[in-house]
N, C-alpha and C positions, 0 to 999 in steps of 0.2 A: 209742666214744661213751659219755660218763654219762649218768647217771640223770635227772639234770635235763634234757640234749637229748634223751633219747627221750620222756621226758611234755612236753616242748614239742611236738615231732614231731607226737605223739599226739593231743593236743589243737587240733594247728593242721590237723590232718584232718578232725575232724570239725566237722558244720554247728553255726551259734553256734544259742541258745538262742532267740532272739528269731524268732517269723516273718517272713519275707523279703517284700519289695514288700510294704510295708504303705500300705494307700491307691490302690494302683494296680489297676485294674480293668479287664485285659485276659485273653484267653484265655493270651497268653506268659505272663503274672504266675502266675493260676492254676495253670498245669503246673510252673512254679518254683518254688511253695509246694507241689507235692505232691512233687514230687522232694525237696524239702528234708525233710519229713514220712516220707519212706521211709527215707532215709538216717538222719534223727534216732533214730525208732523203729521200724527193721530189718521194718519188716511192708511187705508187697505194695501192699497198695491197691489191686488191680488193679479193683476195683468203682467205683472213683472216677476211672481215666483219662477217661471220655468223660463228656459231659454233652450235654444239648441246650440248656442255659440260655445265655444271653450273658451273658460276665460284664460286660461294658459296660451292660448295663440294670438291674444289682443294686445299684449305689450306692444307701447309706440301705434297702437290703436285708438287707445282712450284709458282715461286715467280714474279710479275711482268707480270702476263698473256695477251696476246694480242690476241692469235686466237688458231688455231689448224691445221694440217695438217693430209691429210688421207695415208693411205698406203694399197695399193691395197692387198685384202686378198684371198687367194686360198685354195681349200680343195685337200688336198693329201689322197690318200689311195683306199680302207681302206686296214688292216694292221691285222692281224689276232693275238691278242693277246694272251701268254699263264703264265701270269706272276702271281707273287705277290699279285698286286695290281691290277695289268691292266689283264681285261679279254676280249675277244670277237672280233667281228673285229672294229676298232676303224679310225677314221677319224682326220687330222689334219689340225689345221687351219693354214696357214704358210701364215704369213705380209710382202711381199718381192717385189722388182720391178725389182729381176732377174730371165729373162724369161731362162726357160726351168729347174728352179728348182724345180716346182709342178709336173711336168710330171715324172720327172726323180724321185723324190720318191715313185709317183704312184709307177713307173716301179718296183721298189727295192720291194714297199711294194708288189708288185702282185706276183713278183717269190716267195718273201719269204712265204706268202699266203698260195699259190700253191704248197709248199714243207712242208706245216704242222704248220705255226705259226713262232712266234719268242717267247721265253723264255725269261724272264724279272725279275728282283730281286734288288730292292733299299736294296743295301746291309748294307750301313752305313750313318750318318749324322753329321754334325759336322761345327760349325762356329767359326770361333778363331777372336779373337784380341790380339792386342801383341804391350802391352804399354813399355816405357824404362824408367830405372831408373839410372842416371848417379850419381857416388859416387866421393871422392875426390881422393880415391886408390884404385886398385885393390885388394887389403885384404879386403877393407870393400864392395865390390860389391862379393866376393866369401865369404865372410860370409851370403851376404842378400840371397846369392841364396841360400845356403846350409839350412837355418829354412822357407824359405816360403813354402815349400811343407809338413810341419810339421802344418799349420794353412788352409789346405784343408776344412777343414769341418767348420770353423770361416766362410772362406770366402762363403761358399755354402750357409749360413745361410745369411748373408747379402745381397745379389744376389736374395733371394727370398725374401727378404724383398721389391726391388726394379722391380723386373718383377716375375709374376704367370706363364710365359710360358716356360722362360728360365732355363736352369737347366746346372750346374757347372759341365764338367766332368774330368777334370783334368788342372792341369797348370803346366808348363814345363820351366823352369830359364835357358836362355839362356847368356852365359858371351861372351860380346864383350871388350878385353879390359876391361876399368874399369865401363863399363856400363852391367847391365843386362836386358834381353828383356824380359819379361813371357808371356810366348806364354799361354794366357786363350783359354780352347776348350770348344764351347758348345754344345748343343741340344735345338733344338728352336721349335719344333713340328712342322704346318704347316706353319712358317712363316721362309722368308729369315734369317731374322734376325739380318742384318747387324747394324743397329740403334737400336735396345734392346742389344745387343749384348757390341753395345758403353755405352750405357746408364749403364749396370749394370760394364763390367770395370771400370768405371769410379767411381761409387760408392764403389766396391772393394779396387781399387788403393788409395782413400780417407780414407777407414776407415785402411789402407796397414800404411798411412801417420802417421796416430793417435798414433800407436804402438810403444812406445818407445824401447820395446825388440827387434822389428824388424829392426826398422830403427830411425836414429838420424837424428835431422836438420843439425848440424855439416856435420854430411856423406854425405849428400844427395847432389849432385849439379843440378839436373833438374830431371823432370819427365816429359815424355809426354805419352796423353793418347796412342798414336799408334808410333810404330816408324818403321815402312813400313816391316817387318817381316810377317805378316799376310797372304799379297797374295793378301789384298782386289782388285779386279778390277784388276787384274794382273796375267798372265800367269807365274807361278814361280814351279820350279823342285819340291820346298816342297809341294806345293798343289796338284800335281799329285801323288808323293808318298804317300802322308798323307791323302788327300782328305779336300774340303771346301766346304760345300754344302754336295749336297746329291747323294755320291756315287753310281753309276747304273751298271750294267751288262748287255745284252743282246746279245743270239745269236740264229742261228735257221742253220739248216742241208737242202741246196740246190742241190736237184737230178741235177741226169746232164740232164735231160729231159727238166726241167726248164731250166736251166744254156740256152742249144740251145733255145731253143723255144722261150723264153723272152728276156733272158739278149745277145743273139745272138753270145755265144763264146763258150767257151768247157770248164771243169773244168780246165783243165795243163794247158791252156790258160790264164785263167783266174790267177791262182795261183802261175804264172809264171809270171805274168806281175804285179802283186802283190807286188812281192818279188822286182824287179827294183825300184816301185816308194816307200817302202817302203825302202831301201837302201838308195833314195837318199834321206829322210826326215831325215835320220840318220846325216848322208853325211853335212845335211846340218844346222843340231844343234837342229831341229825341235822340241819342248814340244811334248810329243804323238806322234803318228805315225797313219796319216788317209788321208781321202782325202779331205772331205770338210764339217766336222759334223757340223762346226760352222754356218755355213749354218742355219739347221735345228734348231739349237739353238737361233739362233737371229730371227729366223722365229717365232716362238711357243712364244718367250718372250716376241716380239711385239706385237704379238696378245695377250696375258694372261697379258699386265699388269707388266711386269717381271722391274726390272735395267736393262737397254740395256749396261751400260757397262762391267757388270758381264758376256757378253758372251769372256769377257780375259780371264776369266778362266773357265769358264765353256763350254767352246767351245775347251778343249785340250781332247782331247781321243784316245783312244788303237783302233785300225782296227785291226782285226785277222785275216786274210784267211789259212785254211791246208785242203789239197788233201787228202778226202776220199776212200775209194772203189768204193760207188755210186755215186759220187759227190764231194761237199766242202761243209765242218763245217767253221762258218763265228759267229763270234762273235764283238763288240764292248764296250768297257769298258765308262764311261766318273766319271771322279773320284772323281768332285765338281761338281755338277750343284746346282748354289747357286741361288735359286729359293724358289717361297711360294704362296701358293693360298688365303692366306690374311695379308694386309697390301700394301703398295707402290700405285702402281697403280692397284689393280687388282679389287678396287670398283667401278672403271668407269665403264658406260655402256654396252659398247662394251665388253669389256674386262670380263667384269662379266660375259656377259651370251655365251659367247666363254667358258669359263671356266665350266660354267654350261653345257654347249654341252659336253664337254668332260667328264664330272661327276667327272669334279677334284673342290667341293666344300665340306665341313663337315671334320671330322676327320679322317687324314690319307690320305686328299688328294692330300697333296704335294709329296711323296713319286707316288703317283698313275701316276701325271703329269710327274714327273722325267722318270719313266719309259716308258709313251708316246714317250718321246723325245729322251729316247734313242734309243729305237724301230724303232722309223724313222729315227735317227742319222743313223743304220744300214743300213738299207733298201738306205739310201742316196746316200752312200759309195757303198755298192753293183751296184747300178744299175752305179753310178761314173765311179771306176776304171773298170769295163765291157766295159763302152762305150768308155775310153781309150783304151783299149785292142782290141778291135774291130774294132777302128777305125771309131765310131761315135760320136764321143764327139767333133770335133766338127762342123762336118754337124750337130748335133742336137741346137749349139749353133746358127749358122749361120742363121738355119730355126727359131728358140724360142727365140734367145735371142737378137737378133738386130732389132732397131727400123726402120720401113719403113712406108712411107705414104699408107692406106690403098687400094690403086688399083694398088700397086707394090709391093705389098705383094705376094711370092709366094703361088700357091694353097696350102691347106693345104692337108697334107700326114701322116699317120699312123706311128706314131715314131718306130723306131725299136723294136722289141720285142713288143710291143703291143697286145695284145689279143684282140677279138673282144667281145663288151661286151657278147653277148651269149655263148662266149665259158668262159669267165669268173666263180672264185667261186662266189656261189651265196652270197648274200651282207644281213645282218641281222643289226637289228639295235646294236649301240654299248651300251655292259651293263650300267647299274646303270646312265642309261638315263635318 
């Protein structure tokens, strides 16, 4: 045999490059693409034989499915709601595999608890895309801008030709140069709405094309549907101003009885040591000013089903701490959480009936879940910078958050500030269960 028929051989053994059953959405398919996967790159997989998922229900899920991975899930709280939407004391599920973050929101959620609730208000909504229209001069990109906000109610009318849910609330002609962006703003009810969102710009900017009063083919030199103004999936100064997603509020009034007893500092302590780490987030260019909401945010989105890369921007939020009389008023803003309790993932299994526990299903309950998350986004941050202040952040990591072979594990110890459950408020189930 030569050389050339053995690297034929050779080659014609092994699986081709490209993954197999592309588009096809069966459990056979999946185990074909994993055998293919084994074979290509010699590793086991054996973590990814079984799934619980149907791959017949992931279409427009994920493309090319071969298994699943789990993520360990924890319940934080509860949390004594006094909002909007969210009422009672409430429980969260948070999908995370860093130790000593379920404890530590317990801790947040129990002082705040213990001092009356936290106040809660999904103040506003809003999903934008922000397609660009490049002209040949600047005269004719400051004339298209100058008549599009004149054909508002045209373009509303097309938009609900194309989606029932999405609804048109302004559009705003930004001039760069001789290109202009239009920043479309929507209202998606309880969906993200980032792909309705696309869907119905795109239909706008088409019928945008058609308009000979508006725009000439002569003028026009490109259009695309997005030209990165938006914010999508990105920490950007305009999304915090303007908000993307579904702006949240929350805050609640901590006695200083609390403050000692739980969070284990004093209020000036606490409001003081506030005031440093919130300087150096200034200091240091930081979107929002907090300690670690994103935290709670990627936590809650894992579990519900959420985009996990929408915690860029919905992971930037306002921390407040001011020195009361009796205590400290503690508030936290988050001014896009671009979230929804249908569509994406949130008809998986899991994911569904976590959402169902929290009573963020029916109408109006994306705004309800927004508020969850900001409630704990609080509650995070409090018990956080306390335990900076205090000087247990990170003896608490040390003991929570580092991995040890189980018979070198230190004994286990009553995290600071803790309460014993009997002295605990008493725990009722969470509303609209």
């Amino acid at each position: 045999m030569n050389s050339e028929e053995g690297s034929g051989r050779r080659a014609a053994s092994r699986p081709g490059r490209f993954v197999p059953a592309r588009g096809v959405y069966t459990e056979a398919a999946r185990l074909h693409r994993l055998e293919w996967l084994r074979a290509r790159t010699r590793s086991s997989l054996d973590s990814l034989q079984h799934t619980r998922l149907d791959a017949a229900k992931l279409t427009g899920n994920i493309e090319g499915l071969v298994g699943a991975v789990e993520i360990p899930i924890g319940v934080a709280g509860p949390l004594l709601f006094r909002g909007t939407h969210a009422q009672g004391e409430i429980y969260a599920p948070l999908a995370t595999t860093e130790g000593a973050l379920v404890s530590s929101a317990t801790r947040g959620a129990l002082a705040a608890t213990m001092s009356g609730g936290v106040s809660t208000h999904a103040v506003s909504q809003a999903m934008t895309r922000a397609p660009v229209f490049s002209f040949a001069r600047l005269v004719d990109a400051c004339r298209f801008a100058s008549v599009i906000p004149r054909h508002l109610g045209d373009l509303r009318t097309v938009i609900r030709q194309a989606s029932r849910h999405a609804e048109l609330v302004s559009i705003e002609p930004v001039i760069l140069g001789r290109a202009v962006h239009l920043r479309f703003r929507y209202t998606t009810g309880d969906a993200a709405g980032q792909n309705m969102t696309t869907s119905c710009t795109w239909h706008a900017c088409q019928w945008i094309l058609r308009q000979p009063q508006l725009i000439t083919r002569e003028a026009v030199d490109s259009f695309l549907i997005e030209g990165n103004s938006s914010g999508d999936k990105k920490a950007s100064a305009l999304a915090v101003a303007e908000g993307r997603g579904i702006r949240v509020s929350a805050d609640c009034l901590l006695t200083e009885s609390v403050i000692a007893r739980v969070l284990r500092t004093t209020p000036d302590e606490l409001v003081r040591g506030y005031q440093h780490i919130m300087a150096g987030a200034v200091h240091s260019g930081t979107l929002g000013s907090n300690g670690n909401c994103a935290n709670i945010v990627a936590a809650v989105f894992a579990a519900t089903g959420q985009d996990i890369a929408c915690v860029h921007e919905s992971g930037t939020g306002q921390f407040v701490l001011e020195r009361t009389r009796d205590g400290v008023y503690a508030s936290m803003t988050l001014p896009g959480l671009a979230l929804g309790t249908v569509g994406g993932g949130t008809h998986l299994p899991a994911q569904r009936e976590l959402l169902e526990f929290l009573g963020c299903t029916g109408p109006g309950s994306a705004a309800r879940l927004a508020e969850i998350i900001t409630g704990f986004a609080l509650a995070l941050d409090l018990s956080t910078v306390s335990a900076v202040v205090s000087g247990d952040f990170a003896d608490a990591h040390d003991r929570l958050g580092r991995t040890r072979p189980p018979d070198a594990a230190p004994p286990p110890r009553r995290p600071a500030g803790d309460v014993p459950d009997e002295e605990a408020p008493a725990v009722t189930p969470p509303d609209r269960l």
